[in-house]
C-alpha positions, -999 to 999 in steps of 0.1 A, spaced: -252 -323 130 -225 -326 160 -192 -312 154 -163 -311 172 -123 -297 176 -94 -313 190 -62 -294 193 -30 -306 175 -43 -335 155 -46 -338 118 -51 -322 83 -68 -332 62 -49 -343 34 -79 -329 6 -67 -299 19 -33 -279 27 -18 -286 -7 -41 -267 -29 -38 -228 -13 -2 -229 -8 12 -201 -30 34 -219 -60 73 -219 -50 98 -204 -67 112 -238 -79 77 -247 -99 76 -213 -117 112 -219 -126 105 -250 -138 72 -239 -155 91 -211 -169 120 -234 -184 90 -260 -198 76 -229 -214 111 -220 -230 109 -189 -213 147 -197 -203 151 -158 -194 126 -161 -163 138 -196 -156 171 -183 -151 164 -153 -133 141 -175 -106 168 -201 -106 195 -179 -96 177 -163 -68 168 -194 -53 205 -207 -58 218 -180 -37 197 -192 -9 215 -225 -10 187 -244 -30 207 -274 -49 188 -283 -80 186 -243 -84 222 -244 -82 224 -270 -110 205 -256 -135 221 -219 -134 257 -244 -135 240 -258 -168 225 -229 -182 257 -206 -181 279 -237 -199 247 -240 -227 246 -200 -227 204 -211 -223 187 -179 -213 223 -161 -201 250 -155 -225 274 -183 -226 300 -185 -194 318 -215 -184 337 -199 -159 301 -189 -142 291 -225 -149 320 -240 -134 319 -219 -101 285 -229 -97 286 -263 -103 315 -267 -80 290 -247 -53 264 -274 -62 285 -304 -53 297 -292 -18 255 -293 -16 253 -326 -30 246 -318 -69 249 -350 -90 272 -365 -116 259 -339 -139 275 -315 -119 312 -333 -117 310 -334 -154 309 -297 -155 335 -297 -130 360 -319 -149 358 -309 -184 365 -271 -173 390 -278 -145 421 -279 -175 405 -244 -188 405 -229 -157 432 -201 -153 450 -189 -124 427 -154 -133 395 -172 -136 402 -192 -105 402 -160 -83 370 -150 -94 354 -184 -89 369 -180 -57 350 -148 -49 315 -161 -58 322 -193 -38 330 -170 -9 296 -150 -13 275 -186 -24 295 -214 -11 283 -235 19 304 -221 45 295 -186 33 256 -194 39 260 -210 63 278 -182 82 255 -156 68 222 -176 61 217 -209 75 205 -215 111 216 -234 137 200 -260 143 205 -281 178 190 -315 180 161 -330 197 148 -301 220 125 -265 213 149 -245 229 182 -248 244 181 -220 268 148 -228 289 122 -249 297 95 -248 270 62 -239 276 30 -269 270 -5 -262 273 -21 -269 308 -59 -268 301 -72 -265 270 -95 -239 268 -131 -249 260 -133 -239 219 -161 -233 198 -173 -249 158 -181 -214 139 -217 -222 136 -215 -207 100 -191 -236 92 -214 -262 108 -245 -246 89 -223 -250 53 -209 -281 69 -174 -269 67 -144 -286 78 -109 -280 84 -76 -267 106 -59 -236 117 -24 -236 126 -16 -212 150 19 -199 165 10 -178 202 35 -161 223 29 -173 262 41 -153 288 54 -160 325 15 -151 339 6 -186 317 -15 -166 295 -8 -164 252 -7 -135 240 -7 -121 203 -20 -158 188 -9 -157 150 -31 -181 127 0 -189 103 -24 -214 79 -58 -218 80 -79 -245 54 -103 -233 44 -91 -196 46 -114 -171 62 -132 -196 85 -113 -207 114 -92 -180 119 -113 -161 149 -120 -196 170 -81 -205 170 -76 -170 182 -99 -171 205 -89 -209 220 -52 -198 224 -63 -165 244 -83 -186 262 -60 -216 266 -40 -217 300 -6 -226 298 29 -238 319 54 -211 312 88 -217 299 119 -214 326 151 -205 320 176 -229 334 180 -206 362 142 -213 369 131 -178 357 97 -176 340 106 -164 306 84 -159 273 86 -185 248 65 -196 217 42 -227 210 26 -238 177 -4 -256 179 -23 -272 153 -63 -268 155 -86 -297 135 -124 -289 130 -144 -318 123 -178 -331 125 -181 -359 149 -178 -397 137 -169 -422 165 -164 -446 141 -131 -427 133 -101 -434 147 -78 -406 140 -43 -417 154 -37 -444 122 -52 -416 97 -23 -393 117 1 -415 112 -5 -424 73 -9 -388 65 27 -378 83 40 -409 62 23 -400 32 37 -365 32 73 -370 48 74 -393 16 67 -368 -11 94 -342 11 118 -367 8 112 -369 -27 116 -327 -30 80 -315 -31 88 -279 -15 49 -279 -4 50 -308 13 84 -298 29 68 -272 45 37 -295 54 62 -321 73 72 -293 94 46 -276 103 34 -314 110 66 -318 137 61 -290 149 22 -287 154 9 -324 164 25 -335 199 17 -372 184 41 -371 164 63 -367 199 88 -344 175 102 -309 184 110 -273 166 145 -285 156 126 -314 137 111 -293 118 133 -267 111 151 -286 81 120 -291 63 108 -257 71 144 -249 58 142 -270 25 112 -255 12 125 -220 22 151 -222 2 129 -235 -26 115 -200 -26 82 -207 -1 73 -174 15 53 -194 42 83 -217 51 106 -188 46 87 -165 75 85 -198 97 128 -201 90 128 -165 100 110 -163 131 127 -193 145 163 -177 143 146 -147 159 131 -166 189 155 -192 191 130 -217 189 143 -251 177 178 -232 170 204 -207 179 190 -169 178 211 -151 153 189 -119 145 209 -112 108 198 -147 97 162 -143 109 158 -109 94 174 -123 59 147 -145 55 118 -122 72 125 -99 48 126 -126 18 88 -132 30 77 -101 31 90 -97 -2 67 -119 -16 40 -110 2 37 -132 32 21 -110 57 32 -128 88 62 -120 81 56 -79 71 36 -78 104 66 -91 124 95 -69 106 71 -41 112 71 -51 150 106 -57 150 117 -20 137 92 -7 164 106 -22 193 123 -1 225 126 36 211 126 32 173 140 64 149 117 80 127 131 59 97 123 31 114 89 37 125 85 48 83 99 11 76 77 -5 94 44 16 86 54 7 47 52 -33 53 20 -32 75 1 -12 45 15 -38 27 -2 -67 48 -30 -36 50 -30 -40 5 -36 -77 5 -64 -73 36 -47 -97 63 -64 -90 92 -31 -88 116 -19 -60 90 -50 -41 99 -50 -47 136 -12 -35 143 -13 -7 118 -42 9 136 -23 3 167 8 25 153 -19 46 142 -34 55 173 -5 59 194 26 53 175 60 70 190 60 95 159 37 121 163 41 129 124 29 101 115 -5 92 138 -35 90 121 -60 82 152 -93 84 123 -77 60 98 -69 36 133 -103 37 141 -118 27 105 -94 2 104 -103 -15 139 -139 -15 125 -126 -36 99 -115 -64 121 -135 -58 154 -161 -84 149 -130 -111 148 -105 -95 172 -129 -79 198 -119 -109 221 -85 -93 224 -81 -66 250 -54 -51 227 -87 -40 206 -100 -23 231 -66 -7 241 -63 9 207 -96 20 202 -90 34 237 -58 52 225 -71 62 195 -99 80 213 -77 100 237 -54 112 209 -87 128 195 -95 148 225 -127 114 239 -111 107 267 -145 93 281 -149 69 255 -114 61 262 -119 55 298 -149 30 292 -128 11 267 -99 9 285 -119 0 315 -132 -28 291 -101 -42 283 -85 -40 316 -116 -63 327 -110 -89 299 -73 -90 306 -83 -93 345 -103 -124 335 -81 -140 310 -56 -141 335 -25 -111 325 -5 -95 340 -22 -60 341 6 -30 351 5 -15 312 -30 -14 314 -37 4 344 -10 27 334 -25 36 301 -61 41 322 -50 61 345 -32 83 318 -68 89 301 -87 94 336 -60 123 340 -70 133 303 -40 126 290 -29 107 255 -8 79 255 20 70 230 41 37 228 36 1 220 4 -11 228 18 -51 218 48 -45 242 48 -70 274 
């Protein structure tokens, strides 16, 4: 059987749909089918707070019918007013005009006080990113893949004749070189995950430059397709029907295939769209209460990647991720409150979301907890052992990362090895040698363990 995989082309449409986690929006509406008006309520109101319209309708609605809330139609007013600056429907202007003549000078203050918390210039002040047209980034050149690296079928898959895609999200730096790839969705999950890695360690890359022609970090998405070969396919009009298909049903509000369409612009260099294409669908179905499309949201504003970089908004909606258990986004919080010289609160914060990602066995989770394990910046809280199970847990699909090596290195010293941590330090100094880094933090660290001496910091820091 020949296989093959070709970067940044397809899914399949049998199947992205199906493992998406259920948004918010369906279990509302499941909950309000089931007359379970309580729970509808309480989901719609969260997601209406995030700016999601139809969620704003329906807590309008159900405060004037007192339906799972006690009657309010000052409540009901406010937020069908909110609703219409979003472009509720007639429904909504009904509300509106029945209750204007009821609405006293009293009332009116405290509709004005919700509005000013809910309304679309408050969230979009506080919540809403901003989005420039047409580019990836405004502030530098963006990076592009220069030669693909040669990438392999898991032969497992080929033997169960397995198809399918892995969309992955890597961080290159100015040496051309990715670092830190993050498979974001995999379909089938569990089989691709290790060959995308792998591909985007291997890939080289152009670096971004600023526009002062500095060689600056930036992030690309790529989108991985694992097929068996058929030359009697040809891909680009499948492509092109799929986009359709599914740009279709996001127009029509499907918060799944909201998030689909992006991760479609963004992914597939066909589709000759950018970051900033994307980010109002990834938007949409974040605001429809998708934990996926709410970590892609947040990690944008962070980088700046397809809009402006406005760290509050980007941790709002990190945070509204990791709530719900998307472990991308725990892993990247955790990284976030770890960064420079973090406070002992800080390191405890993010130690609580990576055994988070840790409790629902994401592999990531594993991999940077035992990092903060073995040489975290609070002594208190190390835990070289527990690192080292954990690294066993993932080795067999991370061991082509010299970060593995470096924190079973680390993880050695603290425990008094400093020969095993010279031969795996020496190790992953020769893999990053080969894959083409910059290597400074790696000597550093080896020399530190040929003086037998620990080392403590962030082994993920460039």
């Amino acid at each position: 059987m020949s296989a093959r995989v070709w970067i940044s082309l397809i899914f399949l449409a049998l199947g992205l749909a199906a493992p998406l986690a259920r948004a918010d929006l369906y279990a509302a509406y499941q909950a309000q089918e089931k007359q379970d008006y309580a729970k509808a309520f309480e989901l719609y109101m969260e997601l209406a707070k995030l700016g999601e319209v139809r969620a704003q309708e329906n807590v309008a609605a159900m405060y004037v019918s007192g339906q799972g809330v006690p009657r309010n139609n000052l409540l009901g007013y406010a937020w069908a007013s909110i609703a219409l600056e979003n472009g509720g429907g007639e429904e909504m202007r009904s509300i509106v005009t029945q209750l204007e003549p009821h609405v006293t000078e009293a009332a009116r203050v405290k509709i004005e006080e919700l509005r000013a918390q809910y309304g679309k210039e408050a969230l979009t002040k506080a919540l809403l990113p901003d989005i420039f047209a047409n580019a990836n980034y405004m502030d530098r050149e963006p990076c592009r893949i220069s030669k693909a690296a040669n990438t392999f079928y898991p032969q497992d898959a080929i033997s169960r004749g397995i198809q399918g895609n892995a969309y992955v999200e890597v961080t290159v730096m100015p040496d051309g070189h990715g670092r830190n790839p993050r498979v974001v969705y995999s379909v089938p999950a569990g089989v691709f995950e290790e060959a995308a890695r792998e591909a985007m360690l291997k890939t080289e890359f152009t670096p971004a430059r600023s526009r002062k022609g500095a060689l600056v970090p930036c992030t690309l998405a790529v989108l991985m397709r694992y097929e068996f070969k058929d030359s009697s396919n040809d891909d680009y009009p499948k492509l092109e029907k799929y986009a359709k298909d599914t740009r279709t049903k996001a127009e029509a509000g499907d918060p799944h295939a909201q998030m689909v369409y992006g991760l479609l612009l963004s992914g597939v260099p066909q589709l000759k769209s950018t970051r900033s294409d994307a980010m109002p669908w990834f938007l949409k179905s974040a605001q429809a209460g998708v934990p996926t499309a709410q970590f892609a949201v947040g990690y944008s504003i962070m980088q700046g990647w397809g809009c402006h970089c406005e760290e509050p908004k980007g941790l709002v909606w990190l945070h509204k991720a990791a709530a719900a258990d998307q472990s991308d986004a725990q892993v990247m919080l955790a990284n976030y409150l770890l960064r420079g010289d973090p406070k002992p609160e800080d390191v405890a914060k993010a130690r609580m979301w990576l055994e988070r990602a840790v409790a629902n066995n994401n592999r990531e989770g594993k991999f940077y907890l035992a990092a903060l394990l073995a040489a975290g910046p609070d002594p208190a809280t190390r835990d070289p052992a527990r690192a080292q199970v954990l690294l066993k847990q993932v080795m067999s699909e991370m061991d082509v990362d010299p970060t593995a090596y470096e924190i079973r290195a680390a993880a050695q010293a603290m425990q008094g090895d400093f020969k095993g941590a010279q031969s795996d330090q020496r190790k992953a100094l020769k893999m990053a040698r080969k894959l083409g880094w910059e290597v400074a933090s790696q000597e550093t660290r080896l020399k530190a363990y040929e003086a037998n001496q620990s080392w403590s910091g962030d082994l993920f820091a460039f």
